[in-house]
N, C-alpha and C positions, 0 to 999 in steps of 0.2 A: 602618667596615663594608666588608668587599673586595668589587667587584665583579666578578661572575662571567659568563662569557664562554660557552653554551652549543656543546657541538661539535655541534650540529644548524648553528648559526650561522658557525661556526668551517669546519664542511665547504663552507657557502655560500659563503663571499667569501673563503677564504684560497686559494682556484684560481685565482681572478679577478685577487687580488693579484697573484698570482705569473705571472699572465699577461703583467700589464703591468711586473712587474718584470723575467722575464726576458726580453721584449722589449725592453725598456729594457735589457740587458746589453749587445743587439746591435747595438742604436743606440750606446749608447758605441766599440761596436768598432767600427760603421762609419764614425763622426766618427778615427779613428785610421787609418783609411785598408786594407782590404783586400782593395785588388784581387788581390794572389796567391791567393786564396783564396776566390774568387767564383766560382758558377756560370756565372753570364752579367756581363757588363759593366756598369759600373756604369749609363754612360745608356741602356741599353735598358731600365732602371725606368720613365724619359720616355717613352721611344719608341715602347712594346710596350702597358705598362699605361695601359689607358683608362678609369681613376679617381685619385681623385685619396688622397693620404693622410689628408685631413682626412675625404673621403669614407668611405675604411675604417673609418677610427679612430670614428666613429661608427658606422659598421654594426655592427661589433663589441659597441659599448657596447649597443646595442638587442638582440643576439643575446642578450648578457650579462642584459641586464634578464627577458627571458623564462628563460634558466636561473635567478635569483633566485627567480622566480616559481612555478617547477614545482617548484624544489628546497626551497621555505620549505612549500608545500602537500603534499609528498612525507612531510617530516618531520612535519607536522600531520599528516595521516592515520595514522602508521605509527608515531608515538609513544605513548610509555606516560602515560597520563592521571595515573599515580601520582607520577610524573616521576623515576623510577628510572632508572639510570645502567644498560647495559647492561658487564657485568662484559668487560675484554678477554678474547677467547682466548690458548692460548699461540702463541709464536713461529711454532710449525709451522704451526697452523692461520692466522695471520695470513697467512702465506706463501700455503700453496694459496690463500686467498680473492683473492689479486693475483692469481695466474696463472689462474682461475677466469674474475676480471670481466674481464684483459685477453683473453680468447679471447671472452668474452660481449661484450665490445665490439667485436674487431676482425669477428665473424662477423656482428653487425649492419649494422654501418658498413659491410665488404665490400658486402652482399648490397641494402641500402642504397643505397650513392653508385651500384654498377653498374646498376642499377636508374631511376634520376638520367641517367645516359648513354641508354639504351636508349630510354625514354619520352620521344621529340621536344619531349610539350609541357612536361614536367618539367624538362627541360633549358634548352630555348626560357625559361623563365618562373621558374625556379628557383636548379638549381643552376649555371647560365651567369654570373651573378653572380661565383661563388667564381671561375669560367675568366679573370672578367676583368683578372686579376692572372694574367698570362702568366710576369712575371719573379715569383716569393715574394719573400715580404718577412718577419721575424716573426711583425711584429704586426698582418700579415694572415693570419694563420691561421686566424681564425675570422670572417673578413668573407662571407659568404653569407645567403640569402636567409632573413629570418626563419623558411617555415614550412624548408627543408633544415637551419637550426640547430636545431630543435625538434624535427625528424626524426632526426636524424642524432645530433646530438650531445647534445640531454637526452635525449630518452628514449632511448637508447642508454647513456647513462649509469646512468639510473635504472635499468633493467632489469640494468646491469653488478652494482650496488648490489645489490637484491633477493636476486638468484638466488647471488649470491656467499655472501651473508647475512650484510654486512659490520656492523660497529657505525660509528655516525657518527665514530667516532673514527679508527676506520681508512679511514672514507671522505676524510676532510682530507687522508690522506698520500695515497691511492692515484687520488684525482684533480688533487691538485698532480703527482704524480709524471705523466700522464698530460696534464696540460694541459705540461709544461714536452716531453713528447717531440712532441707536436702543434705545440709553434711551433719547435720545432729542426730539425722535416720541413719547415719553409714559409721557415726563416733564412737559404735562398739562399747559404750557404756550406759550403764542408768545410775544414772547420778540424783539423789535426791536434793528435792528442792524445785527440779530443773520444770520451769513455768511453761515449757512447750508440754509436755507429757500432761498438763492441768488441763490445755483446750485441746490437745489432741492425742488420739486412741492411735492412729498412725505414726510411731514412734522409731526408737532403734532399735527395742527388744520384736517389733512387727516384722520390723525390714528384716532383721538378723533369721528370722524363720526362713522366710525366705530364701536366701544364701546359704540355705543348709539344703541338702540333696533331696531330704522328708518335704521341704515346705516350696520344693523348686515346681511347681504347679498351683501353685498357692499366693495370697498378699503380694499380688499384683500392685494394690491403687501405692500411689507417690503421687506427691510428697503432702499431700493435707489428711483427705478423710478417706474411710477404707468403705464407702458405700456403695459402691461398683463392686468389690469382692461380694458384700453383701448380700448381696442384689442379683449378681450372678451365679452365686455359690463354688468362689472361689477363696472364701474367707475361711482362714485356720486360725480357730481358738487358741490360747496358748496360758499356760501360767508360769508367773515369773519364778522361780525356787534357787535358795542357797543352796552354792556349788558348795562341796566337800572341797577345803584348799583356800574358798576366798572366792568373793563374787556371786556373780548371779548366772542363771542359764534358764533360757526361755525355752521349755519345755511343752508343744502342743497337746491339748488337750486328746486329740484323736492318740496319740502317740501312748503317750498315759493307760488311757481306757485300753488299747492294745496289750499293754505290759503286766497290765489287774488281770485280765481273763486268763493270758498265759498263767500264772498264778493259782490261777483257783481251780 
């Protein structure tokens, strides 16, 4: 008798997999050594970041267990008792429903994490956790404080889901695809070649502004397009420049023009 793998279950832990598998990519690459192509040096991971990995690695896991939880109750609610397969749409429409949930998520998450900044005690008690990872790392991507993971990124999720009007089936790819750009924003490298940086300006030299004290009111939007910063004039320029040592350092434009006028 074959058994059968429901995509209600399949859209639950095949993100989480792929969480930890393509964090795991990065860890390979880092045991291979790549300082040319580092944000920041590699011991300022020690230096800067005042947590520890083991630390992460379980905050994550806990983040994780609450998206399990809202996403197995999401699917019980909103399933067919009959336990009929929702038929896929065609290609076209599979399409619009990605570009759908990713504005549905990134216009949450914006309005969200800014929000997280703004509110002293939210930040004070919150989302000050995710800051404490000064340098990123992968597969701290999603280490933040339980209720900012259930803010932020389930129901944000859920909601991307719903309003899209996706079938679970399409939710498997369209949040693996979604968890894999979320830790390639936090992987602390720019690697060339890498085909996310091709369709998108929202990257890891963006995020990494951010995480620095200069750009901590700044590049808000995650994890797709930065058109909310835009928009709102929350967006910091930046240019990328070889580090003295090896690597690269994403260097804000405002920062720059500061440093000329002292100067002259």
């Amino acid at each position: 008798m074959a058994f059968a793998v429901s995509d209600e279950l399949l859209g639950t832990f095949v993100p989480i997999a792929v969480y930890w598998l393509y964090s795991g990519l990065y860890i390979v690459l880092d045991a291979m050594g790549m300082d040319d192509y580092r944000l920041h040096p590699k011991g300022e991971e020690a230096t800067k970041n005042v947590v520890s990995k083991w630390t992460v690695v379980k905050g994550v896991l806990v983040q994780q267990s609450f998206q399990i939880a809202v996403s197995l109750l999401l699917f019980t609610v909103i399933g067919d008792e009959s336990g009929t397969v929702r038929k896929q749409p065609p290609a076209l429409v599979i399409a619009l429903q990605f570009i759908v949930a990713m504005f549905v998520m990134d216009t949450w998450q914006y309005f969200m994490h800014r929000y997280m900044h703004i509110n002293k005690f939210l930040y004070k008690h919150v989302h000050s956790k995710h800051h404490t990872l000064v340098v990123p790392y992968a597969f701290g991507a999603l280490y933040n404080h339980p209720l900012e993971g259930l803010i932020l990124d389930t129901i944000g999720g859920a909601l991307s889901f719903l309003i899209a009007d996706m079938t679970p089936k399409t939710a498997i790819f369209f949040f693996s695809f979604a968890t894999i750009k979320t830790v390639d924003d936090h992987c602390g490298l720019w690697l060339p070649g890498n085909i996310l940086h091709v369709f998108f300006s929202n990257n890891s030299a963006y995020h990494d502004v951010h995480h620095q004290l200069y750009g901590n009111k700044y590049n808000f939007s995650q994890p797709f397009f930065v058109m909310w910063d835009k928009i709102l004039g929350t967006y910091m320029p930046y240019t990328l420049e070889n580090r003295k040592g090896g690597g690269f350092e994403a260097r804000p434009v405002k920062l720059n023009l500061a440093e000329e006028s002292k100067t002259d």
